[in-house]
C-alpha positions as CSV (number, residue, x, y, z in Angstrom):
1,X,-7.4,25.4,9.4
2,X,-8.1,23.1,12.5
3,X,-5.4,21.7,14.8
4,X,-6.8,18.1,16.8
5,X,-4.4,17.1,19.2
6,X,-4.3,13.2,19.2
7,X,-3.6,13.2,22.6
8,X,-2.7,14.8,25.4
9,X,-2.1,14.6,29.2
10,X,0.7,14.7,31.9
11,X,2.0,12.5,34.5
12,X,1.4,13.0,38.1
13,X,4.6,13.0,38.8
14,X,7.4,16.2,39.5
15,X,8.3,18.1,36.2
16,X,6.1,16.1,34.3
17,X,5.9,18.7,31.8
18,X,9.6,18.2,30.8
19,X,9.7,15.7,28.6
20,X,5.7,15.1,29.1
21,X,6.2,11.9,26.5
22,X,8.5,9.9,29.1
23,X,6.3,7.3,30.4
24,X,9.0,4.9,32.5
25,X,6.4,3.3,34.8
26,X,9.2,4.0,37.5
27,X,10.0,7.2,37.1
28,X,8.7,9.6,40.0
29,X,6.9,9.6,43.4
30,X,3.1,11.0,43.1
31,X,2.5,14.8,42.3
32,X,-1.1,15.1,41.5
33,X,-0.9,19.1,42.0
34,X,1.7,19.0,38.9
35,X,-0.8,17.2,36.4
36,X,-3.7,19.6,37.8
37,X,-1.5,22.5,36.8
38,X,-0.4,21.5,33.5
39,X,-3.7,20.3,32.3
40,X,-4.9,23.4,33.5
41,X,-2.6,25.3,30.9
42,X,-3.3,23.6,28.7
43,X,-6.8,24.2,28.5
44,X,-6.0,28.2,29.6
45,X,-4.0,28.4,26.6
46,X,-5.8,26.4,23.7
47,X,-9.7,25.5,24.7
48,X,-9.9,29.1,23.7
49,X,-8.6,29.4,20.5
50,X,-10.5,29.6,17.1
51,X,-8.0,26.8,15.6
52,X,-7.8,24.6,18.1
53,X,-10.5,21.5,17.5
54,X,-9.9,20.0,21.0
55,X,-8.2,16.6,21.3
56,X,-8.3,13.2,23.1
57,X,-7.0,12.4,26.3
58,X,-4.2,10.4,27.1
59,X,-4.6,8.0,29.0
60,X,-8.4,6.6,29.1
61,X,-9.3,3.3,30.3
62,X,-12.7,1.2,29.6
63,X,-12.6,-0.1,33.7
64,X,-12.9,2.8,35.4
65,X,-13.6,1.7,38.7
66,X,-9.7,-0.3,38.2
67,X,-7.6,2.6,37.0
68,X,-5.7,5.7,38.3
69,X,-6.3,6.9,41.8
70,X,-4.5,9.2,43.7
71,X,-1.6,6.4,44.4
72,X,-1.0,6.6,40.8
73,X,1.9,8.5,39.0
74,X,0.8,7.9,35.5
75,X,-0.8,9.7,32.7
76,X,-4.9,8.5,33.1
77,X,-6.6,11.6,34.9
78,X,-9.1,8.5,35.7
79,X,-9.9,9.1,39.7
80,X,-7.4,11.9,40.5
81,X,-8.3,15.4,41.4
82,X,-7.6,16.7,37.8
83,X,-10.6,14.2,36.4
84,X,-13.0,17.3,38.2
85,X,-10.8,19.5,36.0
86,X,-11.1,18.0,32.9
87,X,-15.1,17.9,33.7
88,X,-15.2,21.2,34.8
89,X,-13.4,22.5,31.5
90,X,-15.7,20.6,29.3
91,X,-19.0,21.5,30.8
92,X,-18.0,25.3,31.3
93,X,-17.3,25.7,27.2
94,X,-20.5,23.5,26.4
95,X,-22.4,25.8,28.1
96,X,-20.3,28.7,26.4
């Protein structure tokens, strides 16, 4: 038995892995260094295992050049520091 997560991804914002479903567009100044670490977990603990199919991130946009940024709180990784985590992730277990 596979497991696909239909989505996933944090905020950038403090404690954003409490609750990691609240999406008030208001809620939280900036805290790229909390969605690098819990999208890091994330791949620690599941990328790994046999059961785990891999998922889709939450939140992709189709203009990239218009989205995120390191001013944004919300859930895209799209042109924060965690995007090079997500990439680095992906490429490590292709090659794996």
């Amino acid at each position: 038995m596979y497991f696909l997560f239909t989505e996933f991804g944090y905020r950038s914002v403090d404690f954003a892995g409490k609750e990691p479903w609240v999406s008030e567009r208001s809620k939280g100044e900036v805290n790229l260094e909390a969605q690098n670490n819990l999208t890091t977990a994330l791949f620690e603990e599941f990328w790994k295992e046999d059961w785990f199919a891999g998922g889709f991130l939450w939140k992709w946009f189709v203009n990239y050049n218009e989205v995120g940024g390191v001013e944004n709180n919300m859930f895209t990784p799209q042109n924060k520091p965690v995007e090079d985590i997500i990439r680095g992730y992906y490429l490590y277990y292709d090659e794996n």
